[in-house]
N, C-alpha and C positions, 0 to 999 in steps of 0.2 A: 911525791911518793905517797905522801897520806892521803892527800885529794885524792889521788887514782887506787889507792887500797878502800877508800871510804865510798868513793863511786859505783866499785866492783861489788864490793857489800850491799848495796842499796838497790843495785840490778839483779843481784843474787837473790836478796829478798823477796823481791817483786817478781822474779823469774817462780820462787815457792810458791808464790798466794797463786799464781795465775793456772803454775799445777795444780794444786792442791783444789783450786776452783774445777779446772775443768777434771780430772781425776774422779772428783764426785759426782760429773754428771751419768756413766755407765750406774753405779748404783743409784740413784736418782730414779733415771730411766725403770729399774729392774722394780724399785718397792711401788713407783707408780702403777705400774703394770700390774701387780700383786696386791695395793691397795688402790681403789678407787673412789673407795669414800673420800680422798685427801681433796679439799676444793681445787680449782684453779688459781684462784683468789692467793692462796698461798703460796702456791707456786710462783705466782707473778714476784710476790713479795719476795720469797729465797729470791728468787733469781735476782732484781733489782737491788738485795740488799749486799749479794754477792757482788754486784758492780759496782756501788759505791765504795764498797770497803777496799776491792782492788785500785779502782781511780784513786782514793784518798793514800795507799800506800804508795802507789807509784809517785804522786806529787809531793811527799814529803820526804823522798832520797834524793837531796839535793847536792850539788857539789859545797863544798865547805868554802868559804868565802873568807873564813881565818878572823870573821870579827863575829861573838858568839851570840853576842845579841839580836845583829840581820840574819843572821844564821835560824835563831830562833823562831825570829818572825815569820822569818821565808816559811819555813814547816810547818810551823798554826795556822798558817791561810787555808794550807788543804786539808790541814785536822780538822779545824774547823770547820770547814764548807761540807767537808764528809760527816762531821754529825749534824750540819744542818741539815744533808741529803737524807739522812737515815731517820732524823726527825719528821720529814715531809712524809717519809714510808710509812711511818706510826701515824700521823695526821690520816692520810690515805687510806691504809690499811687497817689500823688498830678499831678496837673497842672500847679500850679500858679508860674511864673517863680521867682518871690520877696522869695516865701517861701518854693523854691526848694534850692537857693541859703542858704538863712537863716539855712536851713536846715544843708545843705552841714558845715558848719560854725560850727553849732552845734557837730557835730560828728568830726569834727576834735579841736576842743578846749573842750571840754569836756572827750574828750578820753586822751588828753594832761592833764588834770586839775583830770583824773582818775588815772593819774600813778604817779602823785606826792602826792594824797592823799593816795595813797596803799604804797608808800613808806617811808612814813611819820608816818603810823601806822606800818609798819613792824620794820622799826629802831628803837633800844633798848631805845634811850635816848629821854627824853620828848619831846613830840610836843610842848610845849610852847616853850622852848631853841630851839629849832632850828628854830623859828620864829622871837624870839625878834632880833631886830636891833644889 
């Protein structure tokens, strides 16, 4: 009963972002048209960073597994990976050399902090034991 209330919840969710993404393309469309000084360049970036943050919300409404800690893990993979994705956008896109660095930071500890939660869920024996001190 909870798994299938929590599951509805998390399709619910992801069902908004995917509105609310495509919702704002009609205005989008209308200020482009209206401004054209706006680069292309940016736009790539909305758009791209509109599709990470949708991927990373969809891959963290998970079904609940009843153990809180794999449960855990499971959801920071694609946190994670989504702010590694949003960090490559900054890398790509950006200027600012503070949060080209941050960036850079980002994608290299979070990719580190992604293969210890993948292995963590993959190994047979409980995430809690293999944490406790």
């Amino acid at each position: 009963m909870v798994r299938n209330l929590v599951t509805h919840a998390c399709a619910f969710v992801a069902g908004v972002a995917i509105t609310m993404a495509f919702a704002s393309l009609p205005t989008n469309v209308k200020s482009e048209l209206l401004s054209a000084s706006r680069p292309a360049l940016a736009n790539e970036f909305d758009g791209a960073l509109r599709t990470v943050m949708i991927q990373m919300d969809a891959g963290m409404c998970i079904t609940p597994s009843g153990d809180a800690d794999r449960d855990f893990a499971r959801t920071m993979i694609p946190h994670h990976q989504g702010a590694i994705e949003m960090a490559r956008l900054e890398l790509l896109y950006g200027r600012d050399a503070r949060l080209r660095r941050l960036a850079q930071g980002i994608v290299v500890e979070q990719s580190q902090e992604i293969a210890l939660l993948r292995n963590l869920v993959a190994s047979n024996s409980s995430i809690s034991s293999d944490l406790s001190p």
